[in-house]
C-alpha positions, 0 to 999 in steps of 0.5 A: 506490533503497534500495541507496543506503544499504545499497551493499558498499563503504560497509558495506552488506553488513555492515550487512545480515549483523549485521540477519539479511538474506540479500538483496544491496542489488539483490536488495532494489532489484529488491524495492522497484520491484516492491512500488512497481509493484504498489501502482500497478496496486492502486491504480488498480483495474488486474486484469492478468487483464482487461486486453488485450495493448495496455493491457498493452504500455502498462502496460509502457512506462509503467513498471508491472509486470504481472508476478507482484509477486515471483518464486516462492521470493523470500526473505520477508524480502528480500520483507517489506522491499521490501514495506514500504519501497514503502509508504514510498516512496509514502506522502505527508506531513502537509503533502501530505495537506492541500494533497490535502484541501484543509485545513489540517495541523492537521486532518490531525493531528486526524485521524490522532489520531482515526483517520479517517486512516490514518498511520505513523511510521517516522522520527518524522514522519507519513507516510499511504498511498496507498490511503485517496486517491482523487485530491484526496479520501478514498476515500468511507466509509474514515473508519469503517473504519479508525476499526475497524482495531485500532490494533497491526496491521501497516501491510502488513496493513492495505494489504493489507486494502484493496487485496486482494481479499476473498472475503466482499464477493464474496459479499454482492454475488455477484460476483467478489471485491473489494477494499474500496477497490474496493468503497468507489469503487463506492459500495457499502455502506460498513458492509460495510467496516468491519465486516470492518476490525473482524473484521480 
């Protein structure tokens, strides 16, 4: 976990004080499985509010958080790192993505440069989230989305623009909210998507 690199004794808690960060390595621990845990339940469609006591208890022993995803009055800070590190910890690679897709890296490459794939680069190397895959496929119609999505948004902002429910794709279908990968999966109109990514 992250507290490997930031542990007391090895100067963590130092390093941590001259970055401005009040949260202990634990604190950003117990924040990066909750982030990592939420993703999970996201990205599979999972609503705790509709789920009955038994699919919950499995969703427990499983490992999956159905819990609010931070405590009330958690640091935003401590909440912002746990938050990005878990979009990290489960984005996969430029080689991944291709044995995913079925193509080869260069492609991916091509793609990530014409922005039909969503990617960061953290440390220098490609890493591409999670919520633009659908099993061994992209989720259908995202390419002309994030083709929209202004190339200075924040990588949270634009997870969260997927993954979150949006009121005004409710409305086009006068239903509960959506997310727009929920609303891509559903086969629904893909343009809806990507004019949203636009105003984004």
């Amino acid at each position: 976990m992250l507290s490997r690199e930031f542990r007391v004794e090895d100067g963590g808690a130092e390093f941590l004080r001259r970055h401005k960060i009040s949260a202990t390595s634990e604190e950003l621990d117990e924040a990066l499985v909750r982030a990592i845990a939420a993703r999970r339940v996201m990205l599979r469609g999972l609503a705790p509010s509709e789920l009955t006591e038994a699919e919950i208890e499995v969703l427990r022993e499983g490992g999956f958080s159905v819990e609010p995803r931070f405590p009330a009055g958690q640091d935003p800070i401590t909440r912002s790192i746990g938050e990005f590190a878990g979009l990290i910890k489960t984005s996969i690679r430029v080689a991944a993505a291709a044995r995913r897709l079925s193509v080869d890296a260069g492609r991916i490459r091509q793609r990530l440069r014409e922005r039909s794939l969503y990617g960061l680069r953290p440390d220098g190397k490609w890493l591409l989230p999670a919520f633009q895959f659908d099993g061994d496929r992209m989720v259908p119609g995202i390419a002309e989305a994030l083709k929209r999505l202004h190339p200075e948004l924040h990588p949270l902002e634009v997870e969260a623009f997927f993954l979150e429910p949006n009121e005004e794709l409710a409305e086009l279908r006068e239903g509960d909210p959506i997310s727009p990968r929920d609303w891509l999966l559903a086969g629904l109109d893909p343009a809806a998507v990507a004019q949203l990514a636009a105003e984004l």
